[in-house]
PQR file with spaces between the fields and no chain letter, atoms N, CA, C, O and H, PARSE charges and radii, in Angstrom:
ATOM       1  N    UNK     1       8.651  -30.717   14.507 -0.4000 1.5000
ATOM       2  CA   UNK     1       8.146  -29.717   13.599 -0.0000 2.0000
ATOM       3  C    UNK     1       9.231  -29.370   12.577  0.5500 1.7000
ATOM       4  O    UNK     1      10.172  -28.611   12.810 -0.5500 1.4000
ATOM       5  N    UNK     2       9.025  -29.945   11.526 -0.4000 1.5000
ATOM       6  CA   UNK     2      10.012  -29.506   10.592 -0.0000 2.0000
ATOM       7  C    UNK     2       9.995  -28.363    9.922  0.5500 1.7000
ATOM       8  O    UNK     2       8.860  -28.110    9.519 -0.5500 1.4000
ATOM       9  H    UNK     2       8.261  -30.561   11.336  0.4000 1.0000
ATOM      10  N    UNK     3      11.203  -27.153    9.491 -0.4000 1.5000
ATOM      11  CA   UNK     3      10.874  -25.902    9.739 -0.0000 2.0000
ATOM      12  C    UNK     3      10.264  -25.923    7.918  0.5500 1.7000
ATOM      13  O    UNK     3      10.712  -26.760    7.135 -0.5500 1.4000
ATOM      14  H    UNK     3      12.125  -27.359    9.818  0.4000 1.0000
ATOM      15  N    UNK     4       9.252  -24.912    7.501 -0.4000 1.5000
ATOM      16  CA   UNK     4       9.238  -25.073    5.927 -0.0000 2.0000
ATOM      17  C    UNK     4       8.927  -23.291    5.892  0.5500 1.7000
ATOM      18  O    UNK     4       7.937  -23.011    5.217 -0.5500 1.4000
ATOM      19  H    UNK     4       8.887  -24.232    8.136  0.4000 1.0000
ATOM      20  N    UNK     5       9.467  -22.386    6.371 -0.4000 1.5000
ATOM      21  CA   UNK     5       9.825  -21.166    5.683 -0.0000 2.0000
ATOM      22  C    UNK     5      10.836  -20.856    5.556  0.5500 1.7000
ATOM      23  O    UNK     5      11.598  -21.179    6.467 -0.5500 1.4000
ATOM      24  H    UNK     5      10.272  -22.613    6.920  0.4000 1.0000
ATOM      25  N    UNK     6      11.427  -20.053    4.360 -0.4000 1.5000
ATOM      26  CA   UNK     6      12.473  -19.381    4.239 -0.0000 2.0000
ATOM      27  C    UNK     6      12.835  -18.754    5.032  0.5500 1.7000
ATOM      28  O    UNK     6      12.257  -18.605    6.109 -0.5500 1.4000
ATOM      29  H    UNK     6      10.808  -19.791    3.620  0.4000 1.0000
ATOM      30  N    UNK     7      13.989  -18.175    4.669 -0.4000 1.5000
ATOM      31  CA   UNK     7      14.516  -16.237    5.872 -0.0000 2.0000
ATOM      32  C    UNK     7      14.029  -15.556    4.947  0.5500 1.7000
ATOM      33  O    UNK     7      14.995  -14.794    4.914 -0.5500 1.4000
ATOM      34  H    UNK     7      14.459  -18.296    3.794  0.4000 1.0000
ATOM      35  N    UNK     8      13.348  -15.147    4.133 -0.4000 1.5000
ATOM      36  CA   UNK     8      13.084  -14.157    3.426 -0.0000 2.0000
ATOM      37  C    UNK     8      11.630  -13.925    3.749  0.5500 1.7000
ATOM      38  O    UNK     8      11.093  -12.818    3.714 -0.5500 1.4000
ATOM      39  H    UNK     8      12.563  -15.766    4.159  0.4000 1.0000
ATOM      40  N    UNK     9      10.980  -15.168    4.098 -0.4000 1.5000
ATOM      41  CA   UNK     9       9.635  -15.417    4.784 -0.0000 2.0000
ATOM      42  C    UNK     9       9.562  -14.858    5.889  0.5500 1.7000
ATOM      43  O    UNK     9       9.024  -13.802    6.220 -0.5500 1.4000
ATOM      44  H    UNK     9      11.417  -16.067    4.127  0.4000 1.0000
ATOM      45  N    UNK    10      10.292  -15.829    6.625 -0.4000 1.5000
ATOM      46  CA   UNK    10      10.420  -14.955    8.354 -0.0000 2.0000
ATOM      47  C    UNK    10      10.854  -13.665    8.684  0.5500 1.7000
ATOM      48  O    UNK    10      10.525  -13.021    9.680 -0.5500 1.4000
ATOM      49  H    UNK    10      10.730  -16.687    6.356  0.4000 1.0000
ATOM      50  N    UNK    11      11.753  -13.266    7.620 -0.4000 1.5000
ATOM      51  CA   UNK    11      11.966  -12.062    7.712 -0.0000 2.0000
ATOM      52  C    UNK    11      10.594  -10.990    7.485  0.5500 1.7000
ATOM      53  O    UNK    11      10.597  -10.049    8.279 -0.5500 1.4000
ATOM      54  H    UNK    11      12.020  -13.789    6.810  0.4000 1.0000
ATOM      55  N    UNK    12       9.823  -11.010    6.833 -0.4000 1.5000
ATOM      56  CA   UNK    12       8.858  -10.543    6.222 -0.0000 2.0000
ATOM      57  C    UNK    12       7.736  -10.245    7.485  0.5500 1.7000
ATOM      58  O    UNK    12       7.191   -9.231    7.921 -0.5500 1.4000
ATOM      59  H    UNK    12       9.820  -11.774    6.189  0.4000 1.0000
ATOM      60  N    UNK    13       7.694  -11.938    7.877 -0.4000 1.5000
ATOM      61  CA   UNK    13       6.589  -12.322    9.234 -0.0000 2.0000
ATOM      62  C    UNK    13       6.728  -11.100   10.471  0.5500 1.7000
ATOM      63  O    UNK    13       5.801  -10.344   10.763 -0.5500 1.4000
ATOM      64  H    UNK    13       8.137  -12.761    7.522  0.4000 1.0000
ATOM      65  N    UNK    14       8.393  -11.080   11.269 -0.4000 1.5000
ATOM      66  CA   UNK    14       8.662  -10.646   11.847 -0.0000 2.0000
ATOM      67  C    UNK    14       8.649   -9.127   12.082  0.5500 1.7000
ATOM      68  O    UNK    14       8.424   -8.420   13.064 -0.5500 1.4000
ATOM      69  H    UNK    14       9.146  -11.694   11.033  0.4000 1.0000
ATOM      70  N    UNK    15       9.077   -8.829   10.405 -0.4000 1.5000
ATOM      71  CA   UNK    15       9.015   -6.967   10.415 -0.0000 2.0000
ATOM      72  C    UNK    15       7.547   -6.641   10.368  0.5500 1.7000
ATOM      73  O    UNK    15       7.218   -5.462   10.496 -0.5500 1.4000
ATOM      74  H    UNK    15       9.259   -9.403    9.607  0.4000 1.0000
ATOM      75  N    UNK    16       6.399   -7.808   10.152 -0.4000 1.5000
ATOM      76  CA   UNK    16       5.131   -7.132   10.063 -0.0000 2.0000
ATOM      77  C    UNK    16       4.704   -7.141   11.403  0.5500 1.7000
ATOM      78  O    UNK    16       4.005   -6.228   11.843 -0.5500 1.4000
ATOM      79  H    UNK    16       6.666   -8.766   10.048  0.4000 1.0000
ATOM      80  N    UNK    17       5.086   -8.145   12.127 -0.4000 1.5000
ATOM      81  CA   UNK    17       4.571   -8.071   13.610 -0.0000 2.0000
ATOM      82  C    UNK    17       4.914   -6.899   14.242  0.5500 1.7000
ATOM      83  O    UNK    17       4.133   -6.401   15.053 -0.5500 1.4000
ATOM      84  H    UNK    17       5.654   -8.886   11.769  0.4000 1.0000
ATOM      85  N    UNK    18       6.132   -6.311   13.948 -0.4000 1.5000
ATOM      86  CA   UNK    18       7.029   -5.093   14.366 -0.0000 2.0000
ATOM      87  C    UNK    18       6.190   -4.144   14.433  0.5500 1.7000
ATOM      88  O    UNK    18       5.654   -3.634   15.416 -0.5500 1.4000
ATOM      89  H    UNK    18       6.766   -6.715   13.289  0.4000 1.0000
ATOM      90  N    UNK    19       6.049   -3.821   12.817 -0.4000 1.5000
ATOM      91  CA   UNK    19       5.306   -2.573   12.709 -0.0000 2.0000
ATOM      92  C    UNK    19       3.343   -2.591   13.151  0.5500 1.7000
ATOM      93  O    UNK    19       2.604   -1.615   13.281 -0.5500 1.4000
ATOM      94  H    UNK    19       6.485   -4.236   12.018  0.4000 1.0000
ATOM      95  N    UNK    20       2.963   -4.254   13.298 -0.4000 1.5000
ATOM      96  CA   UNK    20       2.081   -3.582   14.020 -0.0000 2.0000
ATOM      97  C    UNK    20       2.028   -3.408   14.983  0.5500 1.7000
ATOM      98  O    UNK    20       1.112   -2.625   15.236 -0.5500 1.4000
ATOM      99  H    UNK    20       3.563   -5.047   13.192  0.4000 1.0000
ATOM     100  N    UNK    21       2.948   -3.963   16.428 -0.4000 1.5000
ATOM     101  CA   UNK    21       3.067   -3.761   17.736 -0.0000 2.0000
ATOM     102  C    UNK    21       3.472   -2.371   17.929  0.5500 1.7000
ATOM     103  O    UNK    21       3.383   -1.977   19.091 -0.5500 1.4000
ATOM     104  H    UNK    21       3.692   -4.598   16.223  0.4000 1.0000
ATOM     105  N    UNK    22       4.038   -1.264   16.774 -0.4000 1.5000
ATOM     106  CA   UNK    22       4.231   -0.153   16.600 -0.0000 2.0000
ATOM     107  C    UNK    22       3.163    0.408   16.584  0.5500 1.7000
ATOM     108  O    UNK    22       2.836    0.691   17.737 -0.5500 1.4000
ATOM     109  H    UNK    22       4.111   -1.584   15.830  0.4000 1.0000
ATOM     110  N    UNK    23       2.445    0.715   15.861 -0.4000 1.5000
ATOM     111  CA   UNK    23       1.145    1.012   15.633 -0.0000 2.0000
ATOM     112  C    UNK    23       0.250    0.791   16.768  0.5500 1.7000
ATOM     113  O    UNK    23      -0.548    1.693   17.021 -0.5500 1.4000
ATOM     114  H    UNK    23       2.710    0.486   14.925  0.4000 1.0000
ATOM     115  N    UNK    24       0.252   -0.208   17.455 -0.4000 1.5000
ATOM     116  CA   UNK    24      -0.748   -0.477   18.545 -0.0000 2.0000
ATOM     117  C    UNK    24       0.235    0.495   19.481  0.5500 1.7000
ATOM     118  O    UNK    24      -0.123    1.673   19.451 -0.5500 1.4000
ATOM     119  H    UNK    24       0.901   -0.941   17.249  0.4000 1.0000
ATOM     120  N    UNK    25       1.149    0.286   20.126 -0.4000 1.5000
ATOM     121  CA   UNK    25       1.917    1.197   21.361 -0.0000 2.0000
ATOM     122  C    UNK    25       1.519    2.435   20.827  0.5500 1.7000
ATOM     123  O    UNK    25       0.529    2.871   21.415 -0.5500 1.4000
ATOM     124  H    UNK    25       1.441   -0.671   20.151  0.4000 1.0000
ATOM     125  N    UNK    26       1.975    3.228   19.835 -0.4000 1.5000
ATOM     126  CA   UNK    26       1.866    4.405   19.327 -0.0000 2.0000
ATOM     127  C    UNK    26      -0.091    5.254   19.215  0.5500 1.7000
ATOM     128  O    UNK    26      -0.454    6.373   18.851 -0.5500 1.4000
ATOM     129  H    UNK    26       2.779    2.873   19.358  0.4000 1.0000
ATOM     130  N    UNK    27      -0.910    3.980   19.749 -0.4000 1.5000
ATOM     131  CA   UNK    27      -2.143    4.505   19.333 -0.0000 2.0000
ATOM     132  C    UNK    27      -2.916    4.762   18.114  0.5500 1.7000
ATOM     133  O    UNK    27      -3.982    5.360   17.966 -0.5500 1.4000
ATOM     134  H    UNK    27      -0.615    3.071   20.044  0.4000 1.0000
ATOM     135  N    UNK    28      -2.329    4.319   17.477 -0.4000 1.5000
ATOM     136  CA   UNK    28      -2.559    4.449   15.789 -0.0000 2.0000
ATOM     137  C    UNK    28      -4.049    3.751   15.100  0.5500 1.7000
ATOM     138  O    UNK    28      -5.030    4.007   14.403 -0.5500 1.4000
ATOM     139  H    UNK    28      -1.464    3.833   17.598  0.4000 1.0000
ATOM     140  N    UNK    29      -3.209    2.443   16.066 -0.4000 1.5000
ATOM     141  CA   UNK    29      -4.984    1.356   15.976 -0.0000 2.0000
ATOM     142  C    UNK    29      -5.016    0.999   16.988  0.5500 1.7000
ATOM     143  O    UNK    29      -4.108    0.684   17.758 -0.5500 1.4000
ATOM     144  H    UNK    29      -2.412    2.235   16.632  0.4000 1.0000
ATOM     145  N    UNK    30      -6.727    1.017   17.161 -0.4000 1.5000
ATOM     146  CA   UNK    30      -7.502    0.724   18.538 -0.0000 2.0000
ATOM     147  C    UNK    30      -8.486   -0.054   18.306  0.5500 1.7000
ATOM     148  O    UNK    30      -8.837   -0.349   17.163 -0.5500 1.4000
ATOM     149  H    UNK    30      -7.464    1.273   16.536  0.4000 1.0000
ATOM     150  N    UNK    31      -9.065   -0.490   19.397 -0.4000 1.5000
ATOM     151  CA   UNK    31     -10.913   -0.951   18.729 -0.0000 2.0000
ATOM     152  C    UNK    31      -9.835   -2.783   18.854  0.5500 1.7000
ATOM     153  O    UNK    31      -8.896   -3.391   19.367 -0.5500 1.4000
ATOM     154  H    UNK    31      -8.780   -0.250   20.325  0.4000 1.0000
ATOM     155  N    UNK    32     -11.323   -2.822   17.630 -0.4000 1.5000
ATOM     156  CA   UNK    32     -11.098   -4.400   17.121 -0.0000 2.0000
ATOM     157  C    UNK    32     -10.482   -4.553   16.539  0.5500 1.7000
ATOM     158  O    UNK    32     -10.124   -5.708   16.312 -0.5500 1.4000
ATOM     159  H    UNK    32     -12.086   -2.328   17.213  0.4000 1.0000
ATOM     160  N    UNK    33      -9.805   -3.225   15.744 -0.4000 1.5000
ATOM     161  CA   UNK    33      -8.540   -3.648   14.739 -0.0000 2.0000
ATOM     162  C    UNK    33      -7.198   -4.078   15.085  0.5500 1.7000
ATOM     163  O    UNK    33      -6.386   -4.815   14.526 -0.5500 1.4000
ATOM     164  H    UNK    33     -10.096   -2.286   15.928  0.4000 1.0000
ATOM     165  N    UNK    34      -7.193   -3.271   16.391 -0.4000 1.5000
ATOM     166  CA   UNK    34      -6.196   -3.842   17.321 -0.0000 2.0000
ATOM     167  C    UNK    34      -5.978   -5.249   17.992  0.5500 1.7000
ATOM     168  O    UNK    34      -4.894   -5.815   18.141 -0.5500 1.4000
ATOM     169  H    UNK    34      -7.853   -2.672   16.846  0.4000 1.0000
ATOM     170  N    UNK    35      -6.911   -5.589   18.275 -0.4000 1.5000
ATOM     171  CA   UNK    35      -7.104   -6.467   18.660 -0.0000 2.0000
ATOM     172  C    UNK    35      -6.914   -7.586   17.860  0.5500 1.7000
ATOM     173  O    UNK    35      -6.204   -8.491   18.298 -0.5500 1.4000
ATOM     174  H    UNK    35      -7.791   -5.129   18.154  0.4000 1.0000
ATOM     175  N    UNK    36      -7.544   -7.706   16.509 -0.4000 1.5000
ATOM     176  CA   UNK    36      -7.417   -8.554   15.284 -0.0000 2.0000
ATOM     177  C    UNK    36      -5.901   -8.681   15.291  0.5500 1.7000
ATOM     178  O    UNK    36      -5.228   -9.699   15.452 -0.5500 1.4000
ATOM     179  H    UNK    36      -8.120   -6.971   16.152  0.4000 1.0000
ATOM     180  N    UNK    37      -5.557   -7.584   15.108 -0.4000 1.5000
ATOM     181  CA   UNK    37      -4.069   -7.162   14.406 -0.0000 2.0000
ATOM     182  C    UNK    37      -3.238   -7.571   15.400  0.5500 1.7000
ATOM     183  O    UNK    37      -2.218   -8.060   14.914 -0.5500 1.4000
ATOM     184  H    UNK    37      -6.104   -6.756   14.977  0.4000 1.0000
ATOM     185  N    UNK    38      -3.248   -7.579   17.009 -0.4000 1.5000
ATOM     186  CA   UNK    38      -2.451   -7.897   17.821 -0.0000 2.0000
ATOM     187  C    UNK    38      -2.140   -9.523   17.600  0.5500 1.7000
ATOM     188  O    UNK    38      -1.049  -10.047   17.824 -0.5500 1.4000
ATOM     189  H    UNK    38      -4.076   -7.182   17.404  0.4000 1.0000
ATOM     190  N    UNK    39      -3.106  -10.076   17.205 -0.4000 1.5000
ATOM     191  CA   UNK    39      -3.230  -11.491   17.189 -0.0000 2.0000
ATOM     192  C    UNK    39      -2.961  -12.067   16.426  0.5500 1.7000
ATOM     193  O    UNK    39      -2.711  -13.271   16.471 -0.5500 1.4000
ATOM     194  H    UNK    39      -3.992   -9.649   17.023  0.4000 1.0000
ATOM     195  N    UNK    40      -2.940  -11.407   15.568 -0.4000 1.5000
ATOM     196  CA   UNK    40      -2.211  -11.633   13.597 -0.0000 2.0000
ATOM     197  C    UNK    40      -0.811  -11.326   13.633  0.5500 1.7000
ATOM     198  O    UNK    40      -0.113  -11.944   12.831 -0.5500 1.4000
ATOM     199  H    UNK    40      -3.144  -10.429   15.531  0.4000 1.0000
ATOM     200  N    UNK    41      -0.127  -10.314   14.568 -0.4000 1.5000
ATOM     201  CA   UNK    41       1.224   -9.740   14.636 -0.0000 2.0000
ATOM     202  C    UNK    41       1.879  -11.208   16.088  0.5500 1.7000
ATOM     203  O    UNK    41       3.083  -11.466   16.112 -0.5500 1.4000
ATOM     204  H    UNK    41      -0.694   -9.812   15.220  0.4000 1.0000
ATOM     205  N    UNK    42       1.053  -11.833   16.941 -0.4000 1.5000
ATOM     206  CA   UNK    42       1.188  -12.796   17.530 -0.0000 2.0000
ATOM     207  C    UNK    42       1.498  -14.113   16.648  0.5500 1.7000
ATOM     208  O    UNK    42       2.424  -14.887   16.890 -0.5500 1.4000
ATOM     209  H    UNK    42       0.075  -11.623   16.921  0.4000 1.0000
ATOM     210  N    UNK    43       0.943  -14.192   16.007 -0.4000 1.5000
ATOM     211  CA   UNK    43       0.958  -15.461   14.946 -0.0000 2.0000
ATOM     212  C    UNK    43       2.191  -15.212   14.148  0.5500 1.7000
ATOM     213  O    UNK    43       3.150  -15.983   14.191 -0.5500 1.4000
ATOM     214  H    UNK    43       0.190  -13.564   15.811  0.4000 1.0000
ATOM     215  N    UNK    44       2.162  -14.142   13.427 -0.4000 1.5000
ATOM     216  CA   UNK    44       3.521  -13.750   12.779 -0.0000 2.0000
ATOM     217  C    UNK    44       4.780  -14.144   13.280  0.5500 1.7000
ATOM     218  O    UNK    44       5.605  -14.856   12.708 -0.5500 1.4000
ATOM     219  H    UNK    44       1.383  -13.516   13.392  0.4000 1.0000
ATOM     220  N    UNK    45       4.871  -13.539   14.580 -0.4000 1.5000
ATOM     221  CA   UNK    45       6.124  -13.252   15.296 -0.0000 2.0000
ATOM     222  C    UNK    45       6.330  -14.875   15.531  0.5500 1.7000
ATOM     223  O    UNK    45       7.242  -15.480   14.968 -0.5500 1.4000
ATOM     224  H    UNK    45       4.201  -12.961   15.045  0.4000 1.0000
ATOM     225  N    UNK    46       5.408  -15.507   16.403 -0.4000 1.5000
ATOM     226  CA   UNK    46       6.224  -17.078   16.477 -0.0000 2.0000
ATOM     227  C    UNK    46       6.381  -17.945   15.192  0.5500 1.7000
ATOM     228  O    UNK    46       7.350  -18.671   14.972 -0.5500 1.4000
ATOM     229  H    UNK    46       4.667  -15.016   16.861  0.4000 1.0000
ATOM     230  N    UNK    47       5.407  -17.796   14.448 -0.4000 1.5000
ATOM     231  CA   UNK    47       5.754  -18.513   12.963 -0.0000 2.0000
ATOM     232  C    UNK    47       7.476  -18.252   12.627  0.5500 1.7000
ATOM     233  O    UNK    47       8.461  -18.948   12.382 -0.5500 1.4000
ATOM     234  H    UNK    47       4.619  -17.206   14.627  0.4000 1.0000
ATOM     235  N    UNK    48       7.207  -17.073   12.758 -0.4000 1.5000
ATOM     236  CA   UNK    48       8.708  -16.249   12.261 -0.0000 2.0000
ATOM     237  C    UNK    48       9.844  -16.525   12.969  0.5500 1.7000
ATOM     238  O    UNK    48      10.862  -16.713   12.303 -0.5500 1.4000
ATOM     239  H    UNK    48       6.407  -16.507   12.957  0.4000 1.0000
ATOM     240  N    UNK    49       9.921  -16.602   14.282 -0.4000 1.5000
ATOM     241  CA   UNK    49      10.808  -17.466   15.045 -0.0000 2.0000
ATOM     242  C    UNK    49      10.870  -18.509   14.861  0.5500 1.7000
ATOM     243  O    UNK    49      12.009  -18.822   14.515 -0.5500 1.4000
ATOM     244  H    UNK    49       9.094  -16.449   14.823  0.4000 1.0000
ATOM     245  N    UNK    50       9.909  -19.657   14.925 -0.4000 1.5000
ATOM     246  CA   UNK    50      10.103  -20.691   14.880 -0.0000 2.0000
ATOM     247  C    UNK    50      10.414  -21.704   13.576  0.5500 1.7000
ATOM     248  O    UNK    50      10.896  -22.834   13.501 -0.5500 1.4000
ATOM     249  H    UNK    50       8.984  -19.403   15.206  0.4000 1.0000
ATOM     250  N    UNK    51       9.814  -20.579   12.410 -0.4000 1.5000
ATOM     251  CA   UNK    51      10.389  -21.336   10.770 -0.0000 2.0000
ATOM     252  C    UNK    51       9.470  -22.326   10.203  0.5500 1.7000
ATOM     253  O    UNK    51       9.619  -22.934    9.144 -0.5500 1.4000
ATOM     254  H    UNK    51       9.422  -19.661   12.471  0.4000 1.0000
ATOM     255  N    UNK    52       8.330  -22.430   11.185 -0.4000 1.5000
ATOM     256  CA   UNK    52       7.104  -23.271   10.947 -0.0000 2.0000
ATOM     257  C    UNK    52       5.615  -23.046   10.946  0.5500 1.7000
ATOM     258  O    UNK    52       4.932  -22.927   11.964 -0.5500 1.4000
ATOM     259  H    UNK    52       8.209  -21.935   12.046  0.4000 1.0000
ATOM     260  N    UNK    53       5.124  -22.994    9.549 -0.4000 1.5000
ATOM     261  CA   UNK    53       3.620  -22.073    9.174 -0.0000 2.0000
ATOM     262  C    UNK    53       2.890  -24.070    9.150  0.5500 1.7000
ATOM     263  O    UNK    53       3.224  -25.117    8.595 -0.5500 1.4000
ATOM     264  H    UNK    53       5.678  -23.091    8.723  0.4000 1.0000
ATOM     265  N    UNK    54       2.007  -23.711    9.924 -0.4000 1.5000
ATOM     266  CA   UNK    54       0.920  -24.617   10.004 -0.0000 2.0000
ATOM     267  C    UNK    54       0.075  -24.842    9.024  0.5500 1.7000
ATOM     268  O    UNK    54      -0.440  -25.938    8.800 -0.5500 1.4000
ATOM     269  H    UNK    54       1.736  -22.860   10.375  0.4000 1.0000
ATOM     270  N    UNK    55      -0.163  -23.543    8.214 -0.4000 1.5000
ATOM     271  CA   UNK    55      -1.261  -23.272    7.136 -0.0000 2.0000
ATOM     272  C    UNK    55      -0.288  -23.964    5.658  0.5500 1.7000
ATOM     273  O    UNK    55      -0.808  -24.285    4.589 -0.5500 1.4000
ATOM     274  H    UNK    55       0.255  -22.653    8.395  0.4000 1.0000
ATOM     275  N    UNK    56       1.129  -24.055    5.977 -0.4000 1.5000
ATOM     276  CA   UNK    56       1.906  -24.378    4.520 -0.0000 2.0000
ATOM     277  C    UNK    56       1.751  -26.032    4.743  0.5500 1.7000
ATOM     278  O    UNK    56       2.321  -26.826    3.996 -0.5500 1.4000
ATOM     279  H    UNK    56       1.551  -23.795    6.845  0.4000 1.0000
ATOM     280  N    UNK    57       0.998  -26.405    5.744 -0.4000 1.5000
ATOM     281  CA   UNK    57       1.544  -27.985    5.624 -0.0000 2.0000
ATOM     282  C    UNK    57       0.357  -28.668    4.607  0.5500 1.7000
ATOM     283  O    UNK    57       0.684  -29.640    3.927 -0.5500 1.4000
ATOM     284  H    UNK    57       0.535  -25.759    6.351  0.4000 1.0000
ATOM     285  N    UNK    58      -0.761  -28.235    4.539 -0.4000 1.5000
ATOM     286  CA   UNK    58      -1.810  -29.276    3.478 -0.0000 2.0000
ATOM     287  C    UNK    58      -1.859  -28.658    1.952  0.5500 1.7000
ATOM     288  O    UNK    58      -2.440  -29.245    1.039 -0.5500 1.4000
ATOM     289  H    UNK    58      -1.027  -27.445    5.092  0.4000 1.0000
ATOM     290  N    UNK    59      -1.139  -27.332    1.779 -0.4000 1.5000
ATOM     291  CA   UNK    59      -1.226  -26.730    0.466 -0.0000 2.0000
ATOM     292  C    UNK    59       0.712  -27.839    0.317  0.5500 1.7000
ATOM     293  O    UNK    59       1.062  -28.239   -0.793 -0.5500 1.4000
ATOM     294  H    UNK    59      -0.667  -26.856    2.521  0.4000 1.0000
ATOM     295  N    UNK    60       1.175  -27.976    0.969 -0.4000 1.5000
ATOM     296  CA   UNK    60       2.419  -28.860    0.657 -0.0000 2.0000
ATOM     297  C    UNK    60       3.536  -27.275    0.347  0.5500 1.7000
ATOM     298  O    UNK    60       4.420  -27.420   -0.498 -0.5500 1.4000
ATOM     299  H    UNK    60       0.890  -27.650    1.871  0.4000 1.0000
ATOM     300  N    UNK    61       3.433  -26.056    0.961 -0.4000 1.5000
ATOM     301  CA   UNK    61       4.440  -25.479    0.400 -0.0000 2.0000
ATOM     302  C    UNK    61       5.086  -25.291    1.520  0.5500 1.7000
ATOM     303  O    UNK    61       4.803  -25.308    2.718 -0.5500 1.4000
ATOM     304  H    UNK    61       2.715  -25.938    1.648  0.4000 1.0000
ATOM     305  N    UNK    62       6.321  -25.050    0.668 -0.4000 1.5000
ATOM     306  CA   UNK    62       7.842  -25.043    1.426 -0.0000 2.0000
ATOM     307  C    UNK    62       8.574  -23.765    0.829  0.5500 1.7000
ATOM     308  O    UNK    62       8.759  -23.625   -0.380 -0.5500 1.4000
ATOM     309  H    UNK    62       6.551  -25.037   -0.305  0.4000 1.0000
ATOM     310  N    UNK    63       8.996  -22.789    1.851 -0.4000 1.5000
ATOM     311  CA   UNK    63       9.371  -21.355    0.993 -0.0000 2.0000
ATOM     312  C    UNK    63      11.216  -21.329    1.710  0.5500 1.7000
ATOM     313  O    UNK    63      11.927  -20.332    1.838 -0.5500 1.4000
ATOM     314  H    UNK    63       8.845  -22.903    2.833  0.4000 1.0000
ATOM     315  N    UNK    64      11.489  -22.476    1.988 -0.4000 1.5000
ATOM     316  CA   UNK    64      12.838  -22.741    2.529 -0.0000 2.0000
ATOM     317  C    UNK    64      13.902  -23.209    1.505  0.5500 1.7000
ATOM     318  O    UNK    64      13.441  -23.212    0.363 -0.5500 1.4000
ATOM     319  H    UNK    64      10.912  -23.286    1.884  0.4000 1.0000
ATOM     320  N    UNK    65      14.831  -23.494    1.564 -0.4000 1.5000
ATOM     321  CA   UNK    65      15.839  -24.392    1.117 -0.0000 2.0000
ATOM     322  C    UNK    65      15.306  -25.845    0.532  0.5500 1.7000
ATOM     323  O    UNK    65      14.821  -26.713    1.258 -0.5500 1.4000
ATOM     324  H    UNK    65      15.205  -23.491    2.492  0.4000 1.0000
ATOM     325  N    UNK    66      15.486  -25.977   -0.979 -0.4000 1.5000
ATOM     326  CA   UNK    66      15.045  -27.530   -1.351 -0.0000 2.0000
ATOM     327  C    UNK    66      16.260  -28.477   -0.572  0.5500 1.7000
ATOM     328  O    UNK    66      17.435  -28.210   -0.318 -0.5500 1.4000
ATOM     329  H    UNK    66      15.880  -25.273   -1.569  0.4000 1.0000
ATOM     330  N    UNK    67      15.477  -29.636   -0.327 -0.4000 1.5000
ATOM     331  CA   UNK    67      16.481  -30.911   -0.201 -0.0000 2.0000
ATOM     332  C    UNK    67      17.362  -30.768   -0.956  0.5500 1.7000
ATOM     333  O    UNK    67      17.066  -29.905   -1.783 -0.5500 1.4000
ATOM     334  H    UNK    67      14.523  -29.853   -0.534  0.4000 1.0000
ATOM     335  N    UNK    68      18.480  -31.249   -1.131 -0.4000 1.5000
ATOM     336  CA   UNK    68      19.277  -31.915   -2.152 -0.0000 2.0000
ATOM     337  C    UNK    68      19.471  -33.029   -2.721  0.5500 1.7000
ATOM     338  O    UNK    68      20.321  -33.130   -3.605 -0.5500 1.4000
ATOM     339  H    UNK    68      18.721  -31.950   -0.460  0.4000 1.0000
C-alpha cells in the first residue's frame, strides 16, 4: 500500500476522528448520527494512521510529497 496522503491530510483525518469520538463519549450525538459518525471517525482514524485513502487511488490524487 503505497502511502498517498500528506501530514497535513492526516493530520486533519485524525483531529476529526478526535473530536467526534468526543462528542459521542460526551453524549452530544446519539441515534444514527452516532453511529454514522462513529464509522466515519473509524475510517478517518486508520486512513490517518496509515497514510493511505482508498478513495484517492482512481481520482489519481496524491496530497503527499511529489517524487523527485
Amino acid at each position: 500500500m503505497p502511502k498517498n496522503m500528506g501530514a497535513l491530510d492526516r493530520i486533519i483525518r485524525i483531529v476529526v476522528a478526535a473530536v467526534i469520538a468526543v462528542l459521542f463519549f460526551t453524549n452530544q450525538i446519539t441515534g444514527v448520527a452516532a453511529i454514522v459518525l462513529g464509522i466515519i471517525a473509524i475510517i478517518f482514524l486508520l486512513t490517518g494512521i496509515f497514510g493511505f485513502c482508498p478513495i484517492y487511488l482512481p481520482f489519481k490524487i496524491n496530497t503527499g510529497k511529489k517524487p523527485a
